[in-house]
C-alpha positions as CSV (number, residue, x, y, z in Angstrom):
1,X,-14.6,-18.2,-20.6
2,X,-17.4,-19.8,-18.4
3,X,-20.3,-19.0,-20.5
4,X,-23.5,-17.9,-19.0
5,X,-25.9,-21.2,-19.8
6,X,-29.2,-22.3,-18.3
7,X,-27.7,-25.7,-16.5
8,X,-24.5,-23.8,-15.5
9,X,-23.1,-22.2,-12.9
10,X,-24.9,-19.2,-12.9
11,X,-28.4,-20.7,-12.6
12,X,-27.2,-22.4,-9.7
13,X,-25.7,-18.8,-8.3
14,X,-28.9,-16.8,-9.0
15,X,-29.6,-16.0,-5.8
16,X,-26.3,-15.2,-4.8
17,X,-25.7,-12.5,-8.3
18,X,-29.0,-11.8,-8.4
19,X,-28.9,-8.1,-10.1
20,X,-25.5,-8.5,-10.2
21,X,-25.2,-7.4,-13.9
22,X,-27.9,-4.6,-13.6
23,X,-25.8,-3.0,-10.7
24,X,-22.7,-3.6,-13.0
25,X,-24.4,-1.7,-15.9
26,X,-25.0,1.6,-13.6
27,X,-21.4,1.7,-12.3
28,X,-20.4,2.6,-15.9
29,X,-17.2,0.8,-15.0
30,X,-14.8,-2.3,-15.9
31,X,-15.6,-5.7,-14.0
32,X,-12.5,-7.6,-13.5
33,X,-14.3,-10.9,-13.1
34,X,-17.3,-10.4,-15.3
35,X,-17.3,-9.3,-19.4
36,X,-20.1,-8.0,-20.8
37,X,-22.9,-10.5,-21.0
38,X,-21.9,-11.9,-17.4
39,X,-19.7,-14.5,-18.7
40,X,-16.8,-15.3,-15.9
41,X,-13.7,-14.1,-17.3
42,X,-10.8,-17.1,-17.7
43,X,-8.9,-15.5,-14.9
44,X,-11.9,-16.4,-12.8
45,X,-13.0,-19.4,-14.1
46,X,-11.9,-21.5,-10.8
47,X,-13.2,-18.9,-8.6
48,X,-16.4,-19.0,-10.5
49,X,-16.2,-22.6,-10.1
50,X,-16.1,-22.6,-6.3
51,X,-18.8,-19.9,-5.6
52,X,-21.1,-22.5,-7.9
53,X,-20.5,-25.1,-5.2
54,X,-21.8,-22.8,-2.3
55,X,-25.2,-21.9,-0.7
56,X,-25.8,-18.2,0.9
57,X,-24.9,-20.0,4.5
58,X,-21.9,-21.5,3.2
59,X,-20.6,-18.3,2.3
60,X,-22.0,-16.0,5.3
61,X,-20.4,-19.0,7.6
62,X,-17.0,-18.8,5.8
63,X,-16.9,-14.8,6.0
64,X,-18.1,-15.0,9.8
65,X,-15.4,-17.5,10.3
66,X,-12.7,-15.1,8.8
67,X,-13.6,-11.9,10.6
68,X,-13.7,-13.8,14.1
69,X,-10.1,-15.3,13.4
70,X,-8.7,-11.6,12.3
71,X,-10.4,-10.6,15.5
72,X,-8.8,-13.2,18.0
73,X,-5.4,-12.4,16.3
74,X,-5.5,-8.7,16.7
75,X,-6.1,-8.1,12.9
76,X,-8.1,-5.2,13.5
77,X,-8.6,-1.2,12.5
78,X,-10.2,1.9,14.4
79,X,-13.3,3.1,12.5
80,X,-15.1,5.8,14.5
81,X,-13.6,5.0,17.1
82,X,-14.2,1.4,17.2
83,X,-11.5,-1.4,17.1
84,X,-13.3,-3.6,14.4
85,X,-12.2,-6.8,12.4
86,X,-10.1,-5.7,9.3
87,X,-13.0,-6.5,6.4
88,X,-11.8,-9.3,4.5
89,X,-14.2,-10.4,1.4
90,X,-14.4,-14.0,0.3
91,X,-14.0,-13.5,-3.6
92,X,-10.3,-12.6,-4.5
93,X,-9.3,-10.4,-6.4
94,X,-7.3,-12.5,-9.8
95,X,-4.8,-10.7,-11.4
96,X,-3.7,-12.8,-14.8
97,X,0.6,-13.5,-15.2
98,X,0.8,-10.9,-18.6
99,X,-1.5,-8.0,-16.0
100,X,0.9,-8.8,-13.4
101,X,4.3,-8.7,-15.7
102,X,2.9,-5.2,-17.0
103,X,2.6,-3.7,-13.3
104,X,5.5,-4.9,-11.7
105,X,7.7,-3.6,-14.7
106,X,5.8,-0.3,-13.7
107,X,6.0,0.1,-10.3
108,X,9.5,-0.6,-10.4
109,X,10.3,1.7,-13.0
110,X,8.6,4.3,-10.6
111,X,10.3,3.7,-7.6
112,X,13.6,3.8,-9.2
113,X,12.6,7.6,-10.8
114,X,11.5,8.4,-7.2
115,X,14.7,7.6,-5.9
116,X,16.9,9.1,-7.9
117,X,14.7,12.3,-7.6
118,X,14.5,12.2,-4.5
119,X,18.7,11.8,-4.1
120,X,18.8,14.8,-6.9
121,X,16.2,17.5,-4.4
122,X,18.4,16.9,-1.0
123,X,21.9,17.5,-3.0
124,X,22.5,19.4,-6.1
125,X,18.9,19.6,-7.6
126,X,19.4,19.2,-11.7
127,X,16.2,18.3,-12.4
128,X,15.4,21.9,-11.0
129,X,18.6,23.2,-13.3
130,X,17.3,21.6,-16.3
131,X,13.9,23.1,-15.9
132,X,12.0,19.5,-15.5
133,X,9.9,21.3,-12.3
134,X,9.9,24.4,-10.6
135,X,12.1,25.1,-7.6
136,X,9.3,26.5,-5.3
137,X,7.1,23.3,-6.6
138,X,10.0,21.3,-4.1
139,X,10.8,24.0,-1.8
140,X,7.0,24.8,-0.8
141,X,6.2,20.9,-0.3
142,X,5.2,20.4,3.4
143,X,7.3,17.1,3.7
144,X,10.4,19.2,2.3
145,X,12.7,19.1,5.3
146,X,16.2,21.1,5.0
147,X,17.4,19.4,8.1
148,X,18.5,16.7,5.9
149,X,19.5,19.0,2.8
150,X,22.7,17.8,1.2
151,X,23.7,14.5,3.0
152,X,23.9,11.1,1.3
153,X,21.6,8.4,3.8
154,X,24.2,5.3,5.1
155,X,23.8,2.1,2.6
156,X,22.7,4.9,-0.2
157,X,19.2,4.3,-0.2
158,X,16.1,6.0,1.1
159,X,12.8,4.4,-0.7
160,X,13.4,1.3,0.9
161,X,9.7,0.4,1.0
162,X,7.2,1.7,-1.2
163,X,3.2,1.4,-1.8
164,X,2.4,2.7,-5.2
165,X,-1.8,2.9,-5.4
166,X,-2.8,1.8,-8.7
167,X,-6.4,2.1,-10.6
168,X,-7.9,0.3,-13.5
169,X,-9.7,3.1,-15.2
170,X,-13.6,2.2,-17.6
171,X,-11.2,0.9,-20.3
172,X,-9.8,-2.1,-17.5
173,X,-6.4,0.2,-17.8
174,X,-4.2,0.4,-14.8
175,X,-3.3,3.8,-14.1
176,X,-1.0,5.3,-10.9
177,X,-3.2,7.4,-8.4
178,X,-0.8,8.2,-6.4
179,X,2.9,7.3,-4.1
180,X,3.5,6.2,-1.1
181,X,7.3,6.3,-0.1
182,X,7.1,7.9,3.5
183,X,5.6,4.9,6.1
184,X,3.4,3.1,3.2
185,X,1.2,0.8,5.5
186,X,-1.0,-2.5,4.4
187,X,1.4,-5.3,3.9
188,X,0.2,-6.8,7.5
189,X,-2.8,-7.2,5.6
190,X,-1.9,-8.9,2.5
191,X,0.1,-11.3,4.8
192,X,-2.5,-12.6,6.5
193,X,-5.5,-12.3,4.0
194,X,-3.8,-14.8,2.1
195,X,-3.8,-17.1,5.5
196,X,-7.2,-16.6,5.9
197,X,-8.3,-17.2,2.2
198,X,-6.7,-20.1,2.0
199,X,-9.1,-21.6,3.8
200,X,-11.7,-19.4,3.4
201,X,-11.8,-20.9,-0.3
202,X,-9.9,-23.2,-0.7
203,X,-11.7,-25.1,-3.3
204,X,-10.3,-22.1,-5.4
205,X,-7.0,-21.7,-3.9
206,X,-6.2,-25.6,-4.4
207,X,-6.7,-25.6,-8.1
208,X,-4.9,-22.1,-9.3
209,X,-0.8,-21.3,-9.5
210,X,-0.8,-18.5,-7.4
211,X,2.4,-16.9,-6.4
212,X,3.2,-16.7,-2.8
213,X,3.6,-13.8,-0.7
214,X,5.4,-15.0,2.3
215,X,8.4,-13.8,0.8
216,X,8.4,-10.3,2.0
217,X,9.1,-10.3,5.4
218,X,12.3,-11.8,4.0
219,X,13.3,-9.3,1.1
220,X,12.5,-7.0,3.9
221,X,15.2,-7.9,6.3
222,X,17.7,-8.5,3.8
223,X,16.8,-5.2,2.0
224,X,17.5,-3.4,5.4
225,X,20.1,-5.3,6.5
226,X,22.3,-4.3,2.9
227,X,21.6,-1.1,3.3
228,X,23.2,-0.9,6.7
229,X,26.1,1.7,7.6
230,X,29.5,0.6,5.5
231,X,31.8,-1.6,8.2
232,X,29.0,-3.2,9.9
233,X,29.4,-7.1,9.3
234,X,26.4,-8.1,11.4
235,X,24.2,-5.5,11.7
236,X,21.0,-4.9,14.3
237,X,18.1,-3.9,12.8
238,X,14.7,-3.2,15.0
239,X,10.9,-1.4,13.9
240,X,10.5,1.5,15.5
241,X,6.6,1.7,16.1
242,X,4.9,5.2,17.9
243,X,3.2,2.4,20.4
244,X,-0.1,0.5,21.2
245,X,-2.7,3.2,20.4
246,X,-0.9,3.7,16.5
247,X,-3.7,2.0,14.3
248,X,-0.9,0.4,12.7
249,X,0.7,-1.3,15.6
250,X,-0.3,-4.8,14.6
251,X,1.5,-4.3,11.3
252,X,4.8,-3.4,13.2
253,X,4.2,-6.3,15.9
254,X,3.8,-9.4,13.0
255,X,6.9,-7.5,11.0
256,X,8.8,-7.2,13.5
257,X,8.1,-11.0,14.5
258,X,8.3,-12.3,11.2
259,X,11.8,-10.2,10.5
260,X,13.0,-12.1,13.9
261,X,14.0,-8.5,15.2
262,X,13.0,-6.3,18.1
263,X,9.9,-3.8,18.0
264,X,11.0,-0.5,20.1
265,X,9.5,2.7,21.4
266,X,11.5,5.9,21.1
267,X,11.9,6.0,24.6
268,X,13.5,2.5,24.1
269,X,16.4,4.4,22.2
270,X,19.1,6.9,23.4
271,X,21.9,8.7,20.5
272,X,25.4,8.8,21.8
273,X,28.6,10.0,19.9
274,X,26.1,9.8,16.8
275,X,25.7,6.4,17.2
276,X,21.7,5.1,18.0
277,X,22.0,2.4,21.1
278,X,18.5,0.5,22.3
279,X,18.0,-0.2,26.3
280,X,18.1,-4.0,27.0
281,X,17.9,-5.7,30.5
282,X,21.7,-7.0,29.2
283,X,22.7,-3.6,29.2
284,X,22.8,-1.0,26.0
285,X,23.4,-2.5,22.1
286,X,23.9,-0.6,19.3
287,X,21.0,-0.1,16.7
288,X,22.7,0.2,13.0
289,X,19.1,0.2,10.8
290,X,15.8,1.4,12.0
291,X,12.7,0.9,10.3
292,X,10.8,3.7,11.3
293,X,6.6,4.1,11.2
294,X,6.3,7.3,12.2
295,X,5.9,10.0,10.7
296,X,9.2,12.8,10.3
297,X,7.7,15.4,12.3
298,X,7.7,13.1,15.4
299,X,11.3,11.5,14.6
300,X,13.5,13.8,16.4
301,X,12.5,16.5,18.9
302,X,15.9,18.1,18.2
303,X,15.3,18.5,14.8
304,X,11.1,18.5,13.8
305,X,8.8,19.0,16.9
306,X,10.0,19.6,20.3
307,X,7.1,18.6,22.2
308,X,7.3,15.2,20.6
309,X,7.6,11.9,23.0
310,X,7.3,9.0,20.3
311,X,11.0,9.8,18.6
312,X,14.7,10.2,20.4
313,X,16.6,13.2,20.3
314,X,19.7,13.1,18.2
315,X,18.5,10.5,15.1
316,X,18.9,12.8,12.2
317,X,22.3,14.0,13.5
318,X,23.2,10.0,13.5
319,X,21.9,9.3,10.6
320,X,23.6,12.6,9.2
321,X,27.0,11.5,10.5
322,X,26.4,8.0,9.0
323,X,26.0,6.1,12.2
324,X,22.6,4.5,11.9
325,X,20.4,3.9,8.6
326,X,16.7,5.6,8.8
327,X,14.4,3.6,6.4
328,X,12.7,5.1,4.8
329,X,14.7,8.0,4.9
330,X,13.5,10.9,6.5
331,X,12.3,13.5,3.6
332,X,10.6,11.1,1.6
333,X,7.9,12.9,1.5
334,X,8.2,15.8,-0.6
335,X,8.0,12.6,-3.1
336,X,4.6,11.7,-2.0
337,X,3.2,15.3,-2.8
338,X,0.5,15.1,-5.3
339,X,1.8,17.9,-7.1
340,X,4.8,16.2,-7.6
341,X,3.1,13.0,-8.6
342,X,2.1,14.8,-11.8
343,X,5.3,15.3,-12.4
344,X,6.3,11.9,-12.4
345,X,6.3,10.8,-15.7
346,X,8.5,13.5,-16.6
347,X,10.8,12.3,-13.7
348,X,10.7,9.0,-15.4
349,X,12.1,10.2,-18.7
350,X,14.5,12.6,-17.1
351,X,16.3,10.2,-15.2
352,X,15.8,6.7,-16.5
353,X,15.2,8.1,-20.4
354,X,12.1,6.0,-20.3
355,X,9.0,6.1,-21.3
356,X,6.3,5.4,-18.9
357,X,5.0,1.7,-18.5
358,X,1.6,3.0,-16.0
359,X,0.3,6.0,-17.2
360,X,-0.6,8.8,-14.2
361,X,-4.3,9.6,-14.0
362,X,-4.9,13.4,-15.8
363,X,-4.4,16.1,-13.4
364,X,-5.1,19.8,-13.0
365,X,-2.2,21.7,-11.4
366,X,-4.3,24.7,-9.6
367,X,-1.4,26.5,-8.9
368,X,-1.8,26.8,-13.1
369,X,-4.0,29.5,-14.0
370,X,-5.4,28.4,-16.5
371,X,-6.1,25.1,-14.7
372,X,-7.2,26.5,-11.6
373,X,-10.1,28.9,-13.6
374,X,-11.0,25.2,-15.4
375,X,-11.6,23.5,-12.3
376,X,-13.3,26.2,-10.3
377,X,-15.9,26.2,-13.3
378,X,-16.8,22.8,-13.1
379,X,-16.4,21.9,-9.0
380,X,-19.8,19.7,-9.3
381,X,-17.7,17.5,-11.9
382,X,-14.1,16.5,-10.6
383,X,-12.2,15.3,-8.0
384,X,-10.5,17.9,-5.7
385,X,-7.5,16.3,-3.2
386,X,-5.3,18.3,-1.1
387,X,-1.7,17.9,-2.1
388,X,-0.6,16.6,1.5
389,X,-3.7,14.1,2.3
390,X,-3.6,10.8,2.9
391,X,-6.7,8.3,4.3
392,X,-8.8,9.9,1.8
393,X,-8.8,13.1,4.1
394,X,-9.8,16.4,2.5
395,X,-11.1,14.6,-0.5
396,X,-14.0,15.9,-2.3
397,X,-15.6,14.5,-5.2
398,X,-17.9,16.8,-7.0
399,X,-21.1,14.6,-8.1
400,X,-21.2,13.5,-4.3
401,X,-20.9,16.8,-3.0
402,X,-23.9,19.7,-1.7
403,X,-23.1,23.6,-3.0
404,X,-22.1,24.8,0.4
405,X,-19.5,22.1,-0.1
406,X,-18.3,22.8,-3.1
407,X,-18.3,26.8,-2.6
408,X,-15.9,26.1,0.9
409,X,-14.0,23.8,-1.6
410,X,-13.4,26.9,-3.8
411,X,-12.9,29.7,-1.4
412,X,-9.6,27.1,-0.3
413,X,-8.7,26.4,-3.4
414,X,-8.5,30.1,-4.3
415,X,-6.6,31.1,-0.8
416,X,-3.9,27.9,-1.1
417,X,-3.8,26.7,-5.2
418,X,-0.7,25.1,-4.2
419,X,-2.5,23.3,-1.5
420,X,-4.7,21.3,-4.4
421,X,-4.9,19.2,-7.3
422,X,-7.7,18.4,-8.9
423,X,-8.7,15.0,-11.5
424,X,-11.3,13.4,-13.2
425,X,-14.3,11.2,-11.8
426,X,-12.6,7.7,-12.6
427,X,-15.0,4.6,-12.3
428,X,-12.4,2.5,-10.9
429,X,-13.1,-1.5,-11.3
430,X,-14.9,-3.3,-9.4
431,X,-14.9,-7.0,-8.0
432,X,-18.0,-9.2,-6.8
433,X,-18.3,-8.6,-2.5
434,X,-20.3,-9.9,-0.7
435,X,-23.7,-7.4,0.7
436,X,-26.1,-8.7,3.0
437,X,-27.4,-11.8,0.8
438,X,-25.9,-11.5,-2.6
439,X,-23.0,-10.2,-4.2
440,X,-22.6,-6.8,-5.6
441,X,-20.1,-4.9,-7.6
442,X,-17.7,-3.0,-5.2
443,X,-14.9,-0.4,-6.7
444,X,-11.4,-1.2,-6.0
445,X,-8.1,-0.1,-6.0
446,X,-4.5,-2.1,-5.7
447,X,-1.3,-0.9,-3.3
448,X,1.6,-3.4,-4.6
449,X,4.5,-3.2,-2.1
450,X,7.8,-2.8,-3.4
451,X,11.5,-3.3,-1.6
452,X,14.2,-1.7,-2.9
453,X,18.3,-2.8,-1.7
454,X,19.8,-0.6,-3.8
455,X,20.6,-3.0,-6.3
456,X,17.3,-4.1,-6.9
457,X,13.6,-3.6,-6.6
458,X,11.4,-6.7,-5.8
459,X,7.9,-6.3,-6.0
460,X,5.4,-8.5,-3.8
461,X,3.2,-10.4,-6.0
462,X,-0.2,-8.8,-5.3
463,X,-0.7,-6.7,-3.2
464,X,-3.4,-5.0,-1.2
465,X,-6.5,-5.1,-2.8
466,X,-9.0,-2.5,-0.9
467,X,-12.5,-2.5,-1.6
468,X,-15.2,0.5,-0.9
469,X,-18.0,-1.9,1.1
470,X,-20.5,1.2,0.1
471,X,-22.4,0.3,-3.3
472,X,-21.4,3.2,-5.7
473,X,-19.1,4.7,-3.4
474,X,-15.1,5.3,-4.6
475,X,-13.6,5.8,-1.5
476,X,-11.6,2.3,-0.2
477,X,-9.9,3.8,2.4
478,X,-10.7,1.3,5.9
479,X,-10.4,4.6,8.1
480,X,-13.1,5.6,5.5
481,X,-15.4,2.5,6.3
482,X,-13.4,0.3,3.4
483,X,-12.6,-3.7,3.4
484,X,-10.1,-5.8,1.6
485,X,-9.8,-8.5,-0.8
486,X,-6.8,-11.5,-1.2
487,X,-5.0,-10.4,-4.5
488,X,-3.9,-13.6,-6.2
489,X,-1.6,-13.2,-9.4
490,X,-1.3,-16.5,-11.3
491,X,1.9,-17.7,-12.2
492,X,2.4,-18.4,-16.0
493,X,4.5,-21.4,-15.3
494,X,4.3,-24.8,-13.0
495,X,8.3,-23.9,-12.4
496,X,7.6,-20.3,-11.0
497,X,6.9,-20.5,-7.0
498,X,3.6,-21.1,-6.0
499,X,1.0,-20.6,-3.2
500,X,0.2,-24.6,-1.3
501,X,-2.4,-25.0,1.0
502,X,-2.0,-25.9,4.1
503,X,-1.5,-29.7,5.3
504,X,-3.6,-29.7,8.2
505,X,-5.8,-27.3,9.6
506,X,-4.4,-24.7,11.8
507,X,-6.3,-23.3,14.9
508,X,-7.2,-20.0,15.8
509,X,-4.4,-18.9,17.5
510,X,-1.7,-19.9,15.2
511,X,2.0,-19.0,15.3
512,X,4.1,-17.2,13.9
513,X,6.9,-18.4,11.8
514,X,10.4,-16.4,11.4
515,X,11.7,-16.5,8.6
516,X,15.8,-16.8,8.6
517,X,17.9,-13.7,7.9
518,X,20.8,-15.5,6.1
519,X,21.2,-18.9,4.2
520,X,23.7,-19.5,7.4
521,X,21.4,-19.1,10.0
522,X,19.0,-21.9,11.6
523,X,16.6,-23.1,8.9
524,X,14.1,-22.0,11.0
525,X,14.2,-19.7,14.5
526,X,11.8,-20.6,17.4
527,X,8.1,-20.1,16.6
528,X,6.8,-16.3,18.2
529,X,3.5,-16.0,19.7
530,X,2.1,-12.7,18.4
C-alpha cells in the first residue's frame, strides 16, 4: 500500500481529498480504493499515483474535456427531459485479477441456472414438479408470456446477453442485486468510457495490465451468429432498435456499427411464410437473427399489443416455427422478476448441483406472511422494490422516506404482496468522484455483461461501473441523476491481453472500427462514421 506520509502523495492531494476520509467514516460503508487510515489500497496505487501529479484545474479540464467529446459523439442520456452528456468520472474504478476471477466464475454460473430455468418454465416445468418454487410464483409473473409456452427458440438459446447487477456490501463482499436477461442496456457505455479514459488518465492507464474490452462487439456477433436457425451457412443478422427517441438508440447505432450489421425499425421488417425478410433499396433479404431492444409487449402486434407500431406482425409465429432467431428470446423476463431472483440460488443448486459463488442480497418475500407482517413493521428501515421495476422506478428506501410515503407504500404492499419484495439498507461501496472542488466518496454498483453461444458464456472484463453523483444517496440509476466510472480489471499475467494506449491522439470525431465477423473475412471492413 501507498502509506499516508507527510512528504507523500496525500500532502500533495490535500485539497483535492480534503474531508475525504471524514465523509468516508459517515457512509458506514467499504471504500474500494481507500483502507482504513486513508492508505491507497495496492489495486490503486498507480491511480493514486496519477491524481498526485494533478492540480484541481488539471482535473476539472480533463473531466470538461471528456463530457464535451461524449457530447459531440452522441454519448448522451435524457434526464428530466434533457439530452445531457452521459457522466463519466475521472477516477476508475480497479478491480484486482483474484476479485475479478471470483465474479466472473459467478455471473456465469448464474446465467447458466437462468437458462436452463428459463428452458424448464416454457416446457415441462420440473423445477415446479419438484417443489423448488411455486407454480403461481411463475404463472403470476408479468413478463410470463404463454404465447411462447412449450417451443424450443432456433440455435437453443435464449439469454444470449445478460447484465447481472452486482454489490459489494460493508464487509467489501460482492453480492447479486438483481438480473437483467430481457434488453440489459449499458455496454455502449463501457465501450466508450474506456476510449475516453484512456486519455483522460493516461498516466494511469499506461502503467497498469488492464484487460481490454473491445472484444465484445465481437463475441456478440459470433454469439448470434451460432445461434442462428439450423441450415443457415451464412446467416443475416441486424439490431432491431424502437427508433431515435428510445434513450437507448445510441447503444444500438455503435453495436450495430461495430457488429458490421444493419440497424432496422419494425416497419423496416415484413414476416412471410414464417420467414422474417428486411426492405432494402436491392429488393427484400431474409433476416435469420434479430437482436431485439424492445421490450416483448411491443414485439409483435399479433401476439402482445395491438396498437403497437415499433414491432412487425408475425415474429413470434417465425420464431415459433423456427425461421428467425429472437435474442434474447422473448419471455425472458419472467427471469428478471425479483421474486424469482430470490429464488436463484436454489435454481443454482437444482440445476447445476452447485453451490452459489455470489451470494443474493437477503430478501423478504411479502407474498410470505410472516414476512410481509415483518416488513410492514419496520417500513422506516428497509428497502421496498416492486417485483417488475427497473430504472430504480417504484423504489423506496425507508430512512429516506416521509410517513405519508411509507403509509401509501403499505396500503400497496397489502393490496398486491406479490407486487413487492422488500431488503435490507445495504451501504454499497463507494469510489473517490469528483464534486465541485474535491473528491468525495460516491456509492456504486457493477453490471458485468455476459454473452452466452450456447456452448459457452464469456464475460466482458469490467463492466459498467455506475456511480450515485448525490453524496449519501444509493440510487446509481442515470435516469435517476447517476454517472459512471471506467471499470478496469488487472490482468494477473503480462501473457493475458491487455488494454494499450493509443499511438497518436485521436480527434473528436473519431471513427468507428468494425470488427471482422470470421477469421476469413477482411482483417478489417471499411471504417463507419457514427
Amino acid at each position: 500500500m501507498i502509506s499516508k506520509q507527510k512528504d507523500g502523495w496525500l500532502k500533495d492531494m490535500s485539497d483535492l481529498f480534503q474531508d475525504y476520509s471524514e465523509a468516508a467514516g459517515r457512509t458506514g460503508a467499504y471504500d474500494e480504493m481507500f483502507a482504513p487510515g486513508q492508505e491507497a489500497r495496492e489495486s490503486y496505487a498507480q491511480v493514486a499515483d496519477a491524481l498526485r501529479r494533478l492540480s484541481l484545474a488539471d482535473v476539472s479540464a480533463r473531466a470538461d474535456s471528456m463530457a464535451r467529446t461524449f457530447l459531440d459523439r452522441g454519448v448522451t442520456f435524457d434526464f428530466a427531459g434533457e439530452e445531457r452528456p452521459f457522466p463519466l468520472d475521472i477516477v476508475p474504478r480497479v478491480i484486482p485479477a483474484d476479485e475479478w476471477d471470483v465474479l466472473e466464475r459467478g455471473v456465469a454460473q448464474r446465467v447458466r441456472a437462468l437458462e436452463a430455468f428459463l428452458d424448464d418454465v416454457y416446457d415441462k416445468m420440473n423445477v415446479v414438479t419438484d417443489g423448488v418454487i411455486p407454480r403461481q410464483l411463475v404463472t403470476t409473473s408479468a413478463h410470463f408470456h404463454r404465447q411462447v409456452h412449450g417451443f424450443e427458440p432456433a440455435g437453443g438459446v435464449r439469454v444470449h446477453i445478460s447484465g447481472i447487477d452486482v454489490v459489494r456490501d460493508a464487509a467489501g463482499t460482492f453480492r447479486v442485486l438483481e438480473d437483467n436477461v430481457r434488453v440489459p442496456s449499458g455496454v455502449s457505455y463501457v465501450l466508450e468510457n474506456r476510449r475516453a479514459m484512456a486519455k483522460g488518465l493516461p498516466e494511469a492507464f499506461g502503467q497498469q495490465l488492464i484487460r481490454p474490452v473491445e472484444e465484445y462487439p465481437r463475441r456478440l456477433l459470433s454469439a448470434l451468429r451460432k445461434t442462428a436457425p439450423s441450415g443457415v451457412d451464412d446467416p443475416t443478422v441486424v439490431v432491431l432498435t424502437p427508433g431515435v427517441f428510445n434513450s437507448a438508440y445510441f447503444e444500438h447505432t455503435l453495436l450495430a456499427g461495430l457488429m458490421g450489421v444493419e440497424l432496422v425499425e419494425g416497419r423496416d421488417l415484413i414476416c412471410r411464410g414464417n420467414r422474417v425478410y428486411m426492405r432494402t433499396t436491392a429488393g427484400e433479404q431474409r433476416v435469420d437473427v434479430i437482436y431485439k431492444r424492445i421490450d416483448d409487449e411491443f414485439l409483435d402486434p399479433l401476439q402482445f399489443r395491438s396498437d403497437s407500431m415499433l414491432g412487425c406482425p408475425g415474429l413470434v409465429n417465425a420464431a415459433r416455427a423456427g425461421g428467425v432467431t429472437i435474442a434474447n428470446a422473448v419471455g425472458n423476463g419472467v427471469a428478471d422478476d425479483k421474486l424469482v431472483y430470490s429464488y436463484v440460488p436454489d435454481l443454482i443448486r437444482y440445476y447445476l448441483s452447485e453451490e452459489p459463488v455470489i451470494a443474493n442480497v437477503d430478501t423478504f418475500r411479502l407474498e410470505e406472511k410472516e414476512a410481509r407482517e415483518y416488513v410492514l413493521d419496520n417500513l422506516a428501515e428497509l428497502v421496498v422494490k416492486p417485483v417488475d421495476g427497473s430504472g430504480g422506478k417504484g423504489l423506496v428506501i425507508g430512512p429516506d422516506a416521509s410517513s405519508d410515503e411509507l403509509e401509501a407504500l403499505r396500503r400497496r404492499v397489502i393490496a398486491d404482496p406479490r407486487g413487492w419484495i422488500a431488503q435490507p439498507v445495504l451501504q454499497l461501496s463507494t469510489v473517490p468522484t469528483l464534486s465541485g472542488d474535491k473528491f468525495g466518496p460516491r456509492h456504486v454498483d457493477l453490471r458485468p455483461f455476459a454473452v452466452n453461444d450456447g456452448d459457452d458464456v464469456w464475460v466482458l472484463p469490467g463492466g459498467l461501473t455506475r456511480v450515485a453523483l448525490k453524496e449519501g444517496s444509493l440510487i446509481v440509476n442515470s435516469s435517476q441523476g447517476g454517472g459512471s466510472k471506467d471499470t478496469w480489471v488487472l490482468a494477473d499475467s503480462p501473457q493475458v491481453p491487455v488494454e494499450r494506449l493509443p499511438r497518436q491522439s485521436i480527434s473528436i470525431r473519431e471513427r468507428v472500427s468494425v470488427w471482422p465477423v470470421e477469421s476469413n473475412w477482411r482483417d478489417r471492413q471499411s471504417e463507419q462514421q457514427q
